[in-house]
N, C-alpha and C positions, 0 to 999 in steps of 0.2 A: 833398968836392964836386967837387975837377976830375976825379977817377976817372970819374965819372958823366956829364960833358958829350960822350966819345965815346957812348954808347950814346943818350942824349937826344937827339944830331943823328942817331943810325944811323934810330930811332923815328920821330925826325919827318921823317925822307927816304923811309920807307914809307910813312906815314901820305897823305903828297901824292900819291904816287905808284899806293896799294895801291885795287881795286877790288873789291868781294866780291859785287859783282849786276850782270850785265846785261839787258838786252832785247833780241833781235833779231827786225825782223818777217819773217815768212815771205812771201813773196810769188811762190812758182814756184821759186826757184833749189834748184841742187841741193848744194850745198853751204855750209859758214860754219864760222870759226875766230875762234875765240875767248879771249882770257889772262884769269885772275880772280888775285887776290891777296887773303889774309889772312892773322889772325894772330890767337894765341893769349898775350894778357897772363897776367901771371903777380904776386898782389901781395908785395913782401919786404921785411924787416924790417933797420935798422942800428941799433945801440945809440946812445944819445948818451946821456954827463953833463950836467945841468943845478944851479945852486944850487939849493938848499933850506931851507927851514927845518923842525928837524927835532926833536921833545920825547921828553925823560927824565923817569924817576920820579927825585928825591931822599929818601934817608930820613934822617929825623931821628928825635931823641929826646925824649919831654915826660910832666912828672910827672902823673899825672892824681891826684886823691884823690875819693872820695863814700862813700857806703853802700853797702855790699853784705849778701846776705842769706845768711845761715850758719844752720845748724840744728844742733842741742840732744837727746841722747833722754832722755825721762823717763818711767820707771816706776813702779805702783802696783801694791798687792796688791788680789786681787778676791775676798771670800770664798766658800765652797763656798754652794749655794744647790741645791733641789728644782725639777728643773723640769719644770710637771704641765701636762698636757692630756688633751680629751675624745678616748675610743677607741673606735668602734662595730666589734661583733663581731656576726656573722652565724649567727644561731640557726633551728636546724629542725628538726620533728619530725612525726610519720605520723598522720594523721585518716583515719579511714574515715568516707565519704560515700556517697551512697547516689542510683542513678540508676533512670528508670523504661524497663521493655521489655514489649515490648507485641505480640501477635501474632494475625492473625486465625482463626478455626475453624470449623469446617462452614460452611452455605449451600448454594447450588447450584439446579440446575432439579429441581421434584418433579412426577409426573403419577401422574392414577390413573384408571381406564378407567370411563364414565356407559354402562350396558348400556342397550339401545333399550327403547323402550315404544310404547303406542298411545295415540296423541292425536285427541281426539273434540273436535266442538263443535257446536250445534244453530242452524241455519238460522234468518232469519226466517219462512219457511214451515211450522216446525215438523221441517224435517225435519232429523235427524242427521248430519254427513257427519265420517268417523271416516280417520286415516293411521297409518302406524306409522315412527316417528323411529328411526332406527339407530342404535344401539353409537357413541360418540366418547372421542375420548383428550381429559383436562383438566390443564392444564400451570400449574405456577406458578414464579417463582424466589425462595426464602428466602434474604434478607444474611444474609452472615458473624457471627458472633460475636465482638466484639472483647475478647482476656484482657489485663491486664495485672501486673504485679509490680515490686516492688521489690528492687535487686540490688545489694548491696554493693560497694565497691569505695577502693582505699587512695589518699590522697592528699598531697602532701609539700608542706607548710605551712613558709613561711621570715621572720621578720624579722631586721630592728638592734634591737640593744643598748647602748645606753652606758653606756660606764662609766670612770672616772677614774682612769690612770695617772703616776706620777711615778717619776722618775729624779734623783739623785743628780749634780752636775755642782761635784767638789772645787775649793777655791780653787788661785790662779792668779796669776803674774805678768803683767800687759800693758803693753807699753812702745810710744812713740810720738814721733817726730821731732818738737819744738817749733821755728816758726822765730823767728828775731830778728836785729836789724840791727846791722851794726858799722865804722865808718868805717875807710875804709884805704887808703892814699898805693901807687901803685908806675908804672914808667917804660912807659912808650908808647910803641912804635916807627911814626910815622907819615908820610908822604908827602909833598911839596911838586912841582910839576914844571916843570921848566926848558927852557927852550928853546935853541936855537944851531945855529950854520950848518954846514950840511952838503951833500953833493953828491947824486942818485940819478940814477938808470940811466932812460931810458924807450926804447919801440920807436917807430921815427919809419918808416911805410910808406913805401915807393914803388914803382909797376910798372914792370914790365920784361919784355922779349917773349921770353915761351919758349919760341915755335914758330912758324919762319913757313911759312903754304900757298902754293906759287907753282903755279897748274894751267892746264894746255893743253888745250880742248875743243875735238874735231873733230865737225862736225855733216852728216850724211848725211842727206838724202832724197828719199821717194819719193812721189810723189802718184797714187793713181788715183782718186781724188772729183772731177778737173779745176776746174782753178783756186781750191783751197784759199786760205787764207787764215788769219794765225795770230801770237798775241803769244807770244813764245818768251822763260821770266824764268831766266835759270842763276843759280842762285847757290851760294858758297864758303864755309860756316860754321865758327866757331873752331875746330872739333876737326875739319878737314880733308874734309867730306864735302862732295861734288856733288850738287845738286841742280835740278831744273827743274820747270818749271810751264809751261802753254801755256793761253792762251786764243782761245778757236775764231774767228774773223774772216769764216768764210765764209759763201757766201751760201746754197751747198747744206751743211748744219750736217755736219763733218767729224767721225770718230771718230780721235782722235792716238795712234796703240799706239809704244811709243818700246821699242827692246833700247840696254841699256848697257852697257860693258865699261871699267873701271876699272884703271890699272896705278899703284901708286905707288912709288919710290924715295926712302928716308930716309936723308939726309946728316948725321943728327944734329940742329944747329939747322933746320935746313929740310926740309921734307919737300916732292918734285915729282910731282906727281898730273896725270896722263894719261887723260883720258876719252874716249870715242868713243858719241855715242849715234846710232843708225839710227833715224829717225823716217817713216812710213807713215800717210798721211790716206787714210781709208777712210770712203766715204758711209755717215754715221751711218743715216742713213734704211732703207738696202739691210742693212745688216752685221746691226742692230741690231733687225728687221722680226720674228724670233722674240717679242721680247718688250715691242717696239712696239705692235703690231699684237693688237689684241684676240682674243682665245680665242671662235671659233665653232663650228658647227652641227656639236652631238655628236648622237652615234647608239649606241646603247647596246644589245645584245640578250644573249641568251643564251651568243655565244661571243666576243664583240667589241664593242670599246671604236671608236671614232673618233671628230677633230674636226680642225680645221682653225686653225693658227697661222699666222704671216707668212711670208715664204717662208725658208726655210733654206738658205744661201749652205755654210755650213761644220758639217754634223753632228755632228762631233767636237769642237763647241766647245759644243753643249745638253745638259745633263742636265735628265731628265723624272722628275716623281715621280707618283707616281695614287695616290690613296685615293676607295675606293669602302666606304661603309658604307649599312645598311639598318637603320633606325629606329638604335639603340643599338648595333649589331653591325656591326664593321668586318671585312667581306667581302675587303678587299685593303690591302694597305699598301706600297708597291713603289718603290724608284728604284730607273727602269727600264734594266739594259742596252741596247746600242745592235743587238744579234742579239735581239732581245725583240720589235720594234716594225718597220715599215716605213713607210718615209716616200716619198708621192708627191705631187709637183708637179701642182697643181689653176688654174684661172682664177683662188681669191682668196687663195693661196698655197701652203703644204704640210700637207696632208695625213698624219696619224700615224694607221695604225690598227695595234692593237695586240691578239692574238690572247688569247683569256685560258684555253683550255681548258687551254696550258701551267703557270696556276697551280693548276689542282685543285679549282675556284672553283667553288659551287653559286650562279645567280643564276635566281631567282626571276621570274616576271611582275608584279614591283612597284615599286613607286617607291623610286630610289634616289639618296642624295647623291657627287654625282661632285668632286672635287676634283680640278686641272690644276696643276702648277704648273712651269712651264719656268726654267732659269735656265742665261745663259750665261756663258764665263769666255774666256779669253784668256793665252795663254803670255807675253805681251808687258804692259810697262807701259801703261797706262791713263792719258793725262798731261790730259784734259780736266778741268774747275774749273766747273762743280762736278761730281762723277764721275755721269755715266749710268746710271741704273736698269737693271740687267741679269734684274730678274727680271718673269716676267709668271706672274701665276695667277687663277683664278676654279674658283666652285664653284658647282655646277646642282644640280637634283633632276629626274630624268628617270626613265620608266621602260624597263625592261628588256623588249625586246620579244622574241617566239618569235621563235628560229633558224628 
């Protein structure tokens, strides 16, 4: 234990001392220095002896006696014996049977020709008035005659039979374990357990510091939002890394883009970590107007696309995607290059029109869904809480009017 009381005072001299988060507010100036301090515990193990009390098996020795069960063989002789059973056997033999066939014979259309005559017949006036009937064909149909006969034919007839076999089965020895009880004494080796004092080993923790963070932060910066405003939280975590957080305080709402540059030097137990971060307040409102500022008055025709976003401060920081489809058929699917599109400065901001003959694109005089979707990004950390919506999109049906 006295080993242990220098490190215990080294620990708790950090401890008072060591700071792993600060705050400083932003309020104009152009610079801030700042020391953080932590540490990295570590938990270890020292053996220590303790009494114990500690059990053994003892064997001893003890007569046991009872019954146990033994078994006996005993055989008999079994004499020869017939042993009979029913046996059906499958008998068959050829029947001629006799089936009827049957087919039909003459019939048909018959005609035979009625030669003309003269047909008379007498008025009531007495007078005779006489025509003569022409020649006709007389047509009738006679059914078939139906023959029939009887025509032999063989057929293969099968039953069972039974009938009674026996076999011979000579006599025989059969023999079979009888069991039976017999008392019998014999010695028992069996266990008693004892106890007594003894020592054992146990692991008794304790922490100790395996790493200290001692860091120097220098803070740089630059305001053009005019008169920002801002809670600035650095903080120093076990495993030696810098970090910061800002919350916005101003009154025209700031965008915080922070560059850092980190150098550290390890001395073995301690490690010294040098940061420098350049922090820039940028009118959220202005910077951010891409993707603020609602997606308006598209115009849409046979060679061109346009519509009009928030103004664009920095083109190199928007990427634009376009999907233009017609009913189930998507006519364009593009994120767009920045030599693709040209962007002009209007009274409600900027202006993107975008020429489409470049994509080979057939569009129609019909109604079509236009999808916009802008999103911007930044080379630079983003230190606002909670981080700002960078992307803006919406999607119309307009139609495409003649060039």
């Amino acid at each position: 234990m006295v080993k242990l009381i220098p490190v215990l005072l080294l620990l708790l001299s950090f401890t008072a001392s060591a700071e792993s988060t600060k705050e400083i507010l932003y309020e104009g100036q152009q610079f801030e220095s700042l020391e953080l301090d932590n540490k990295k515990m570590e938990t270890r193990y020292r053996q220590e002896e303790v009494d114990d009390t500690c059990t053994r098996e003892i064997p001893y020795t003890e007569n046991v006696c009872g019954n146990e069960t033994r078994y006996r063989t005993q055989c008999r002789s079994v004499p020869g014996y017939n042993d009979c059973r029913n046996v059906n056997d499958r008998v068959c033999r050829n029947v001629t049977r006799y089936r009827e066939e049957c087919s039909n014979s003459g019939g048909g259309r018959s005609c035979r020709t009625v030669p003309g005559r003269r047909q008379c017949r007498t008025l009531p006036n007495g007078t005779e008035r006489c025509r003569n009937l022409p020649s006709r064909e007389v047509c009738r149909d006679k059914p078939p005659v139906r023959r029939c006969r009887n025509v032999p034919y063989n057929d293969r007839v099968c039953h069972n039979t039974t009938r009674r076999q026996c076999d011979w089965v000579p006599s025989r020895q059969v023999c079979e374990d009888i069991p039976y009880q017999e008392y019998v004494c014999r010695d028992v080796t069996r266990y008693r357990t004892e106890s007594y004092a003894c020592t054992r080993t146990i692991q008794i923790p304790y922490e100790v510091v395996a790493k200290l963070f001692e860091s120097k932060i220098d803070v740089q910066f630059r305001d053009t939002n005019e008169s920002s405003k801002a809670n600035l939280i650095f903080d120093l975590d076990t495993e030696g890394k810098v970090s910061l957080k800002a919350e916005d305080l101003s009154e025209l709402p700031a965008l915080i883009l922070a560059k850092k540059k980190v150098e550290a030097t390890d001395s073995g137990d301690t490690l010294n970590i040098n940061a420098l971060y350049k922090l820039n307040f940028l009118d959220m409102n202005s910077i951010l107007a891409p993707v603020k500022q609602p997606l308006s008055k598209f115009y849409l025709n046979e060679t061109h696309l346009a519509f009009v976003m928030g103004t664009v401060l920095k083109p190199e920081g928007i990427k634009v995607t376009v999907l233009i489809k017609r009913k189930d058929k998507t006519v364009l699917s593009k994120v767009l290059e920045a030599n693709q599109y040209r962007l002009k400065t209007v009274d409600t901001g900027t202006k993107l029109d975008l020429g489409l003959k470049q994509f080979d694109i057939d569009l129609r005089r019909r109604d079509h869904k236009v999808t916009v979707k802008i999103e911007m990004s930044f080379n630079d950390l983003i230190l606002n809480l909670p981080t700002p919506s960078l992307v803006n999109e919406k999607t119309i049906t307009i139609k495409a009017l003649k060039d």
